[in-house]
Structures are given as structure tokens and as C-alpha cells.
VOGU-3710 file (C-alpha; in Angstrom, 3 decimals, decimal comma):
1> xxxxxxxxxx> -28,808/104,097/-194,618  -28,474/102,659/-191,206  -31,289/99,838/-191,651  -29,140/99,084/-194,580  -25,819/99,518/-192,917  -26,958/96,509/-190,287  -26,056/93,503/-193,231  -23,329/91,529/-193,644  -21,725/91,706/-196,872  -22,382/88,826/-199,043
11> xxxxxxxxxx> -20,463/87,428/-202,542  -23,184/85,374/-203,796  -26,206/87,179/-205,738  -28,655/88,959/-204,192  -32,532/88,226/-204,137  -33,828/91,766/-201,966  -37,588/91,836/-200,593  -38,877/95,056/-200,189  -42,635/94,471/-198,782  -44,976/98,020/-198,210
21> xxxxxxxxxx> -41,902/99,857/-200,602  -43,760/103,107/-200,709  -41,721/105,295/-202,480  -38,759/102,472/-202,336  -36,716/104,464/-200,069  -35,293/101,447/-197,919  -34,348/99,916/-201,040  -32,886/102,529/-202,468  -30,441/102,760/-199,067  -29,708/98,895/-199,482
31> xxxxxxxxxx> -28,747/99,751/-203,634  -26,538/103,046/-202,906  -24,465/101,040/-200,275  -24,252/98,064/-202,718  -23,063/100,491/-205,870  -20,832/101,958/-203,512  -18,998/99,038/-202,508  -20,544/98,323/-199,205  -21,845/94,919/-200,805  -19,888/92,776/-202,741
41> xxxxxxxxxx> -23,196/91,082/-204,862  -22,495/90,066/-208,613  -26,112/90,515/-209,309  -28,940/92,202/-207,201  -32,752/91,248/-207,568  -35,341/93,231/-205,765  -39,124/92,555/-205,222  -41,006/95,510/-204,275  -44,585/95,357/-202,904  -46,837/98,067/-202,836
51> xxxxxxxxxx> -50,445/98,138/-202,654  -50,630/101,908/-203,704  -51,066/102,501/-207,181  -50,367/105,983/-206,211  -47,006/105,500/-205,550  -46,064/102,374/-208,378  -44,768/105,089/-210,725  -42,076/106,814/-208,634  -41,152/103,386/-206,924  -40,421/102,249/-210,917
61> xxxxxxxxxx> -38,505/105,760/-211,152  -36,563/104,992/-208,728  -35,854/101,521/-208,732  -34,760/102,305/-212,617  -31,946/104,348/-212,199  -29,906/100,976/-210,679  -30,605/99,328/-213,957  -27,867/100,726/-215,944  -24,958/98,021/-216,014  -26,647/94,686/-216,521
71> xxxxxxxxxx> -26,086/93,138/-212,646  -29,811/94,306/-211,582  -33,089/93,726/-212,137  -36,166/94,092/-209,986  -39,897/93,373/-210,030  -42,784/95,469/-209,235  -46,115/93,804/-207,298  -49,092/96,118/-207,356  -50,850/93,594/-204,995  -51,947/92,668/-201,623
81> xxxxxxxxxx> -48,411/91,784/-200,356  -50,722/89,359/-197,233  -52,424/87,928/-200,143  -49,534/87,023/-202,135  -47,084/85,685/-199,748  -50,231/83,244/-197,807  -50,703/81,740/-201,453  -47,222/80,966/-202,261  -46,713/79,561/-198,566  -49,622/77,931/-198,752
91> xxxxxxxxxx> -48,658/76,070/-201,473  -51,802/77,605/-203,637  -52,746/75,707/-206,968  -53,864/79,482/-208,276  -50,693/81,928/-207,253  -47,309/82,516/-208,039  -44,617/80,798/-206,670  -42,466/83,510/-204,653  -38,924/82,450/-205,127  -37,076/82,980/-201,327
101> xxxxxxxxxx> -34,822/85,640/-200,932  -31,125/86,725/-199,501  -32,478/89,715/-197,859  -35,691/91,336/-196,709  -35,898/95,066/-196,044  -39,110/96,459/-194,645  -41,036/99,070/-192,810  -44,000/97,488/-192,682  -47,615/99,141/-192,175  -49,232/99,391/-188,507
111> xxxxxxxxxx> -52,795/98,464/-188,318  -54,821/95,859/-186,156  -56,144/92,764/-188,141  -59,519/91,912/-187,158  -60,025/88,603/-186,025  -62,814/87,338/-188,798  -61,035/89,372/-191,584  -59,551/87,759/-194,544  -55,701/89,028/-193,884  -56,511/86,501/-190,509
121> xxxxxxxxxx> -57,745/83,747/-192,242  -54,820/83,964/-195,184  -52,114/84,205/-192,030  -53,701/81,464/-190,377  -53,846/79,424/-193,452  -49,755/79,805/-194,035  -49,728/79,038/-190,150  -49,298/82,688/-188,413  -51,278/83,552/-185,800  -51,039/87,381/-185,228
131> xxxxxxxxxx> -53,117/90,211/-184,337  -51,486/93,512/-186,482  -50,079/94,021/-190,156  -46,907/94,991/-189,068  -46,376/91,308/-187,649  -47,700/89,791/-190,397  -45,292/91,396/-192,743  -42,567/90,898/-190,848  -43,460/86,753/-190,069  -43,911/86,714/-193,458
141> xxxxxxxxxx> -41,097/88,454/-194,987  -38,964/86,137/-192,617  -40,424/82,958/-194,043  -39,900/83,648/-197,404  -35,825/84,571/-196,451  -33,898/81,500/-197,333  -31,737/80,153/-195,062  -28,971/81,970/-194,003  -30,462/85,274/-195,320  -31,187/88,447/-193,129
151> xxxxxxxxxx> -34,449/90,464/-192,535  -34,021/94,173/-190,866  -37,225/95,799/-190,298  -38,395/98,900/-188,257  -40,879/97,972/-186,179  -42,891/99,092/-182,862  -41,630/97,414/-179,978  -45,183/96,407/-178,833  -44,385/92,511/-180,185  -41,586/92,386/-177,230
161> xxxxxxxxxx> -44,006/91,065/-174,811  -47,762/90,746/-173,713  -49,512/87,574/-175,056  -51,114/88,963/-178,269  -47,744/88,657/-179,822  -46,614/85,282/-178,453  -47,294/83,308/-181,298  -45,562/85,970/-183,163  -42,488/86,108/-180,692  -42,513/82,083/-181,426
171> xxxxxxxxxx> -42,535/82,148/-184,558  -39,579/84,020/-185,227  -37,253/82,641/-182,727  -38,188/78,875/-184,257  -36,533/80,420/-187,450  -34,434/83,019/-186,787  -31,480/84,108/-184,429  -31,831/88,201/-183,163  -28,149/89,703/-184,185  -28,985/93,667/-184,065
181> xxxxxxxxxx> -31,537/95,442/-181,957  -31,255/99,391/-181,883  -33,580/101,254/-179,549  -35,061/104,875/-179,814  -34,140/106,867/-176,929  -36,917/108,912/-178,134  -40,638/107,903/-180,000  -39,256/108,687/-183,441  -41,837/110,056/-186,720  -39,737/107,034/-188,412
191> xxxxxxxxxx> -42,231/105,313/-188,795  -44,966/105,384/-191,146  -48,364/106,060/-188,596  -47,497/109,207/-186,541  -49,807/108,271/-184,425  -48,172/105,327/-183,175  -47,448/105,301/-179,474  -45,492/102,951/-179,126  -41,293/102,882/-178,953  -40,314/101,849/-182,395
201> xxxxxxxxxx> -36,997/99,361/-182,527  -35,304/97,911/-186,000  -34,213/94,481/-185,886  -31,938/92,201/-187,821  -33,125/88,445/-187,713  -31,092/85,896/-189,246  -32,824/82,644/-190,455  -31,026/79,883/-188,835  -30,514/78,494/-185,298  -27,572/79,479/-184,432
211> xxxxxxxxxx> -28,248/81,503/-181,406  -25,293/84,000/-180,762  -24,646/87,660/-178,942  -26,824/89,890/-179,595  -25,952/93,407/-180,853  -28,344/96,357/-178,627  -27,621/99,530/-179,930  -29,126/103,235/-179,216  -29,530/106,546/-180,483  -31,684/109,618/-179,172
221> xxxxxxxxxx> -33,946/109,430/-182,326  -33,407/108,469/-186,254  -30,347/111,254/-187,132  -28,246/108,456/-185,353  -25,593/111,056/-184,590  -25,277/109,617/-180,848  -25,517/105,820/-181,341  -24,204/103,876/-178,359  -23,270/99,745/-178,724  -23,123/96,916/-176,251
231> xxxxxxxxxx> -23,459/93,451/-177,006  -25,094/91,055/-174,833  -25,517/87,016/-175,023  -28,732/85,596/-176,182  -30,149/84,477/-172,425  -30,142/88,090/-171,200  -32,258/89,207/-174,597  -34,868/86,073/-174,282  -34,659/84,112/-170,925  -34,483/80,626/-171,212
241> xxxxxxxxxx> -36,855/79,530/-168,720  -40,051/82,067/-169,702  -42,619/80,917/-171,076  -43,932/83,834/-172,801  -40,169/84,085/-174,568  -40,391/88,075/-173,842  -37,701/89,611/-175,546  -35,607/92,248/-173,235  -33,993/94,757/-174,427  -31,084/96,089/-171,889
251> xxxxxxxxxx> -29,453/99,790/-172,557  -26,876/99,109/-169,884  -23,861/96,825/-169,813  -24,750/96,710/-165,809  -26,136/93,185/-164,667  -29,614/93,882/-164,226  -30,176/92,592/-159,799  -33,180/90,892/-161,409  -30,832/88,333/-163,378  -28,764/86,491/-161,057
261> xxxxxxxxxx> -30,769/87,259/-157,715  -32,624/84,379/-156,059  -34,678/87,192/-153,666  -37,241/88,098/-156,735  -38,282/84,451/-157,656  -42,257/85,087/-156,436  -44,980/85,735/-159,163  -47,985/88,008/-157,624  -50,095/84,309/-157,833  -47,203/82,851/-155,452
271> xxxxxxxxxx> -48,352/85,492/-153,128  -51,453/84,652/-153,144  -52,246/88,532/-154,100  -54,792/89,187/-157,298  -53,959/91,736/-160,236  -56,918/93,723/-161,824  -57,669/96,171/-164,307  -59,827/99,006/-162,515  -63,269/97,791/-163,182  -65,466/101,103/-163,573
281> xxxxxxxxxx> -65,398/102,016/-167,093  -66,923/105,367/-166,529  -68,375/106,249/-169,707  -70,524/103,140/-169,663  -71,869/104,138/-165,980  -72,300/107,459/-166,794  -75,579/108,107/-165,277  -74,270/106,500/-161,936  -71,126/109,342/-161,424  -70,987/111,964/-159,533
291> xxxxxxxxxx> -68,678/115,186/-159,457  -68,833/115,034/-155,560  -70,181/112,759/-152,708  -73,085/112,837/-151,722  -75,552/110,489/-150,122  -75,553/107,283/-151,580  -72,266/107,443/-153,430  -69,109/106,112/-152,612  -65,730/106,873/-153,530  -64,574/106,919/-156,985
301> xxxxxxxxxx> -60,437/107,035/-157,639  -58,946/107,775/-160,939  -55,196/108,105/-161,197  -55,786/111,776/-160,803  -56,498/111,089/-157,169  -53,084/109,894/-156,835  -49,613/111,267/-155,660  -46,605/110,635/-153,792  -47,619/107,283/-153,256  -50,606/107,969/-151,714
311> xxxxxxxxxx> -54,342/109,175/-152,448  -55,985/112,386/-151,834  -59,734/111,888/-152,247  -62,047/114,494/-152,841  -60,530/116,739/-155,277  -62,409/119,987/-155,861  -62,696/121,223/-159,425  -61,200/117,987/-160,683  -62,019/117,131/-164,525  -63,331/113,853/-163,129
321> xxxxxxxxxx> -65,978/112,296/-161,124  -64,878/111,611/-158,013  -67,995/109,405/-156,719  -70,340/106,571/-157,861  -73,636/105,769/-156,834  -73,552/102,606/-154,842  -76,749/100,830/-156,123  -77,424/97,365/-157,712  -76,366/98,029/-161,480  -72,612/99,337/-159,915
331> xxxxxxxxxx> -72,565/97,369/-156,875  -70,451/94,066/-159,016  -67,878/96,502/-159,643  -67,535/97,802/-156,216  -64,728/96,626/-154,032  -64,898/97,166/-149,614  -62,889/99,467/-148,344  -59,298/98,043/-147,443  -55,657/98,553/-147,869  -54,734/98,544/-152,007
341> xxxxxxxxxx> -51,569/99,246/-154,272  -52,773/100,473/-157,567  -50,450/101,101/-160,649  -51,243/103,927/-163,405  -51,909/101,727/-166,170  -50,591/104,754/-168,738  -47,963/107,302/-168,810  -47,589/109,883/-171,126  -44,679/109,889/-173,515  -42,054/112,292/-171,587
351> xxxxxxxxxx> -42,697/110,725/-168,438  -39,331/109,512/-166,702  -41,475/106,173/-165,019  -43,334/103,815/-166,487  -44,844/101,794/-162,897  -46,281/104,240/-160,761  -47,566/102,746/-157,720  -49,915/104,233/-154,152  -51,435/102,980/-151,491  -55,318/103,250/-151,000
361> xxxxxxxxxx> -55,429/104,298/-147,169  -58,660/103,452/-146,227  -58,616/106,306/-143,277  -59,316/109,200/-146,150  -62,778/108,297/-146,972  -64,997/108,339/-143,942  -67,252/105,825/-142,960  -67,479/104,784/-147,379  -67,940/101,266/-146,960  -66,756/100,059/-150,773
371> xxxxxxxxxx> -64,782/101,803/-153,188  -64,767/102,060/-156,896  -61,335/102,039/-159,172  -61,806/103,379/-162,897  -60,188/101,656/-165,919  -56,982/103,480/-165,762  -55,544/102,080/-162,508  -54,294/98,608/-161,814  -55,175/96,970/-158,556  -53,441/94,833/-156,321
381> xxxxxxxxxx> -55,858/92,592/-153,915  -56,768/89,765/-151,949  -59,761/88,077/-154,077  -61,086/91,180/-154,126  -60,816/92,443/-150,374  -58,259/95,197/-149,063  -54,075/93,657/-148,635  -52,614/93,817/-144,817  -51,671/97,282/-144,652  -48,032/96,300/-144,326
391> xxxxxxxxxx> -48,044/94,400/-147,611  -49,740/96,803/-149,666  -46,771/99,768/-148,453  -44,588/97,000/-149,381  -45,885/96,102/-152,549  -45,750/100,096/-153,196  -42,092/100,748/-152,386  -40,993/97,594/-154,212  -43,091/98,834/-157,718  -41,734/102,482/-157,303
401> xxxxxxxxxx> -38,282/101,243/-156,967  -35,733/102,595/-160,236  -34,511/98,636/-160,349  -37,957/97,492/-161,179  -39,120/100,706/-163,626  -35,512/99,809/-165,422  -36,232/95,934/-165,713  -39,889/96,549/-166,750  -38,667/98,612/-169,826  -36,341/95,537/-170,920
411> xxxxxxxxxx> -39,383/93,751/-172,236  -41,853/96,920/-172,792  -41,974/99,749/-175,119  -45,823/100,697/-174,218  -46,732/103,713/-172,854  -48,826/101,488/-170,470  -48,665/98,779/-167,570  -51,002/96,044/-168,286  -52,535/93,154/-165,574  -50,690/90,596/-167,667
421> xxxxxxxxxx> -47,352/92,424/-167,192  -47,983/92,924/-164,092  -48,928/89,102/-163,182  -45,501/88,098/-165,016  -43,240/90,560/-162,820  -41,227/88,787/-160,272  -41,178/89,840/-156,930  -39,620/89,135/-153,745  -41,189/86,920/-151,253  -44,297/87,813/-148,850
431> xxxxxxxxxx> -42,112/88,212/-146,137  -39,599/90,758/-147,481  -42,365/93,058/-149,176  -43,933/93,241/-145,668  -41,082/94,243/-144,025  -40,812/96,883/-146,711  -43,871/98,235/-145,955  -42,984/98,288/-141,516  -40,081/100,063/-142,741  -42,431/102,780/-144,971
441> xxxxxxxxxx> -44,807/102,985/-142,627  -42,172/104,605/-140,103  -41,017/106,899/-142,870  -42,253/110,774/-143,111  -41,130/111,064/-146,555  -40,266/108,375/-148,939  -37,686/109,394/-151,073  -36,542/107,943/-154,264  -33,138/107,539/-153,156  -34,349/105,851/-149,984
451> xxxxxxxxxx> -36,272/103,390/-152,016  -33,446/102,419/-154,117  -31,379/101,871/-151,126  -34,408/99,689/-149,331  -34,355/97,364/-152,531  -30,630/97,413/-152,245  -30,717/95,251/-148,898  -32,376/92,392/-150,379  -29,514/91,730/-152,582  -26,640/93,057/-150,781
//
């Protein structure tokens, strides 16, 4: 009933898309507020798509029982929903012409779309580019909404940034103004995959281009017993000078320091600092690992090998390797020993922080002249050498900061920290971050408090 619940009440009659119905349960909540008076529609038309012959039966069931007083009708498609939609976009001599619609109601499936399948080609055909179904639907759905109609869709938050998704993110705001976003405090079983790891969001999208305050709403999970509102112009959801038109999503009325602060302007490029993934995938260089040093070997970290900021290298009984034979097959993904910041690239799902950063000390591993960083760790570099020591502590107290965790989850509902997110960050200039690492390196405990305060300076 909420997805419903997020429409405007219209007079005119009612054309309702229900693409991947399933059972019809979203349409079902948009009928029940309509026969209750919540909509004010002479006539109601729905178009339900479901690929699952499994399930056409009850979705007739139910859709029936509305069609009892001569002001509704709807349509069943047994069909490849993709399929259909690409054709009548497309302007196909073979398919039906899909008449647009007032309304679109949809939780969509979740599943990549391989690049050379036919879903891609159909998408690219109708002129989407995207790389998962539950874009496609959605992109879709909103292109054959008339204008001045509304779309609300559950979907997984993943499309909010990272370039994948760019031509999706595009796509929509060339046709559509955001009104509603509400946020899961928690990973809700909403959705259809429960093995989706990703924070789900619904969305209303209005086709037209009349950009206007948007609507951020949240609730611990789908009861929506504890829903909390604040509305927010459109430059604080999608800011106008990015690029990559990452959409943020604040849960604060509280300007975020990022916003209106000159002192983070500085991309890690501008720094002249290098982003990597770590480079040892370790099941491919199996052969090469080792559970302990040992001649020949140098160090191996894994995220495992890192805590409060710092690394502690070797760990006894550890579930990993903790060494790699240094030798000409491993040697290209070797870097010398130096000064590093390295981010967790994942978190789990109850973790409080999503950017987790430490400092490679080189002191810790003896005379080990390179190191090796597995897959799961981000690295922070100088073309592949070892950051001035102060620089990489400052780099470290900067990421760790509760400012920068908070702004990262505007624009990212992963469970991970990618390079590309990570190269798109704004920091503050060379200067300050080294003078945040002098003032760490003096420290005998970093605190979390103390960290916030540090950050606190720069835009006092």
C-alpha cells in the first residue's frame, strides 16, 4: 500500500502498467486505494506482464474481482515484457503497438544482462544502454508513461552511482523529474531475489522536466511503522556540476560540510595520488601462496591483516595466506615496500562503516622488499610506489572520518567501496591531508571523536 500511497490523485482515466506482476500484488494495492476513494479515476485500465505461466491464473483471479461495476478493465501479457516494450518503441512492423500509460507500478526482476544477449540488443535497439533487468524494466516502463504520468518502482539502489548505470541514470533524468525517494534503514526481503545485497529504495519519477523538491523519506524496513520525511531541492539529490549525475540520497536535514565547503574541491588525480583495486587475485595464484613466510616470499595483506588503522602482519592461524612467492609469474603484481592507505573494498551488512581505511607501515615487515595486496583492499599510491608517510596518515584519517562515511552513503547503497568511487570522492588539498597525517603521527590513539574534530578544522 505504500508504493501505491506515493501517487497523486488524478480525475482523468487511468491507463496502469504493471510489468513482472507476479501474483499482481502491487496492482492490487494501486486498485484497493482507488475503490476506496484514494483515486478519483472514472475508468482504470491495467496491463499486467508476466512471463510465468505459473502464476497467469491467480494474477487473472485477482485482477477479476475489480471488474464488477463497468469502470475497469485490464489485460493480461504472457510474454517477454523486454521483448514487447523494444518492439513497440522500436517502432516494429511485426508487434503491437503499446498504448502509453498514466501510471506504471513495478517491482521489477534483478538479474545481470549479458552483454551479447538478446534482452541487450532489443534495449539497445529502443536506445537503452544498461547492464541488469531491473533497469531495463524500469527505463522502459518510464518510456512508455505518457507525459505527465508517474512510475514508482522498488528498486536496489545500486543504479545511484558507479558508471555501469550512467546511461541508465541519464536516461531517466532526460525524461523524468525524482519527486519521492524512501530509503531502507535496513536490507529489506522486499524485494523479489533474497539474495540481493544491495540497499533497496522505491522511487516515484514523474515524466516531465520540471525539476522540483524532492521528497527523501525512511523507515527501518518495509512495516513502515517508523517512516521519517524531509524534503530537499533537486541540486542536493543530483549535483549540477557532476558528470556522472550520481544521485544522493541525504537522511539528514543537516547541510552535508561537503556541499558548500571550498576545502574538499581535490579529486585523488589532482593529487597526483593513484587508486587501485588490490591486484593479487589469490585463487588464480594459488600455487604461488603461502600460509607463512618463508624464503622467497614476501608479504601478502588481506583486509584481515588490518585494524585500528594500521596492519599487523604475520597472523598465526589466520584463514588466509599471508605470503606470496616473489618470482617472475607474481612479480607484475608486486608493489615495493612504501607507505600505503588501503580501503576494505566490502563490508558486511551490519557493519556501522562503509570506508575503512590503514596505513601500510613499511617498518612491520623486515627487510621484504615488495609487497602484495589481494583483491579485497583498495590502494592508494604514487604510480605504483609507497605515498610520503605523512600523506598516507593523512589520507587515512581523512577516509575514516564520520563526515566522509556519511557523504559516501548519499550516492551508495553497496556493501562495497569501488576504485571508481573512490577516484570520484573529493578531498581536501595535498597540503591539508599532510598536515593531517603530522598531526596522527603524534597521536597514541586515534580516536573517532578526535578524527571528527581534526576534519572539523578545515571547515571551521
Amino acid at each position: 500500500m505504500f508504493m501505491a500511497g506515493l501517487f497523486s490523485d488524478g480525475t482523468g482515466a487511468c491507463r496502469l502498467l504493471d510489468a513482472g506482476a507476479g501474483i499482481g500484488s502491487l496492482s492490487v494495492a494501486f486498485l484497493e486505494r482507488w475503490r476506496s476513494g484514494g483515486f478519483h479515476f472514472p475508468h482504470v485500465h491495467v496491463d499486467a506482464f508476466e512471463l510465468d505461466h505459473s502464476l497467469i491464473q491467480h494474477l487473472s483471479n485477482t485482477l477479476d474481482k475489480y471488474d464488477h461495476r463497468g469502470d475497469f478493465t485490464t489485460t493480461i501479457y504472457a510474454e517477454d515484457f523486454i521483448h514487447a516494450a523494444t518492439d513497440s518503441l522500436s517502432g516494429s512492423l511485426f508487434s503491437k503497438r503499446i498504448e502509453g500509460y498514466t501510471h506504471a507500478i513495478l517491482n521489477p526482476p534483478y538479474k545481470k544482462i549479458n552483454s551479447d544477449s538478446a534482452h541487450r540488443l532489443a534495449l539497445r535497439l529502443a536506445g537503452i544502454e544498461t547492464v541488469n533487468l531491473y533497469s531495463a524494466f524500469v527505463a522502459l516502463s518510464l518510456a512508455l508513461t505518457r507525459p505527465g504520468g508517474q512510475l514508482v518502482t522498488i528498486i536496489p539502489r545500486s543504479f545511484c552511482n558507479g558508471p555501469y548505470y550512467r546511461p541508465f541514470r541519464e536516461f531517466i533524468l532526460q525524461r523524468a523529474a525524482i519527486r519521492h525517494i524512501h530509503l531502507f534503514d535496513s536490507r529489506s526481503k522486499a524485494f523479489k531475489d533474497d539474495q540481493v545485497l544491495q540497499e533497496n529504495i522505491i522511487i516515484r519519477l514523474d515524466r516531465c522536466d520540471q525539476r522540483g523538491p524532492v521528497t527523501i523519506s525512511t523507515s527501518t524496513d518495509d512495516t513502515f511503522t517508523d517512516i521519517t520525511t524531509h524534503e530537499y531541492p533537486f541540486e542536493q539529490i543530483v549535483f549540477p556540476d557532476d558528470l556522472e549525475s550520481f544521485i544522493h540520497v541525504p537522511t539528514s536535514p543537516e547541510i552535508s560540510a561537503f556541499e558548500h565547503s571550498t576545502a574538499f574541491a581535490y579529486t585523488l588525480a589532482d593529487l597526483g595520488i593513484s587508486v587501485s583495486t588490490g591486484p593479487v587475485v589469490d585463487f588464480r595464484l594459488k600455487t604461488h601462496l603461502r600460509e607463512m613466510p618463508e624464503p622467497g616470499t614476501v608479504p601478502l595483506l588481506y583486509p584481515g591483516h588490518f585494524s585500528n588503522g594500521g596492519a599487523n602482519w604475520p597472523i598465526e592461524g589466520m584463514k588466509k595466506p599471508n605470503a606470496i612467492l616473489r618470482n617472475p609469474e607474481t612479480e607484475k603484481w608486486l608493489y615495493p615496500v612504501g607507505f600505503y592507505c588501503v580501503i576494505r573494498r566490502f563490508s558486511s551488512k551490519e557493519e556501522k562503516r562503509r570506508v575503512v581505511a590503514s596505513v601500510v607501515e613499511p617498518g612491520i615487515f623486515g627487510d621484504a622488499p615488495m609487497l602484495g595486496f589481494e583483491n579485497h583492499l583498495n590502494l592508494l599510491h604514487a604510480d605504483k610506489h609507497g605515498l610520503p608517510e605523512a600523506l598516507a596518515r593523512g589520507l587515512a584519517v581523512y577516509l575514516n572520518s564520520t563526515a566522509v562515511d556519511a557523504n559516501f552513503r548519499r550516492f551508495s547503497g553497496h556493501t562495497q567501496v569501488n576504485a571508481t568511487d573512490l577516484r570520484l570522492m573529493k578531498f581536501p588539498s595535498r597540503e591539508t591531508l599532510i598536515k593531517f597525517g603530522e598531526w596522527a603521527a603524534k597521536q597514541n590513539t586515534l580516536t573517532q571523536s578526535m578524527i571528527d574534530a581534526k576534519l572539523e578544522t578545515v571547515t571551521a
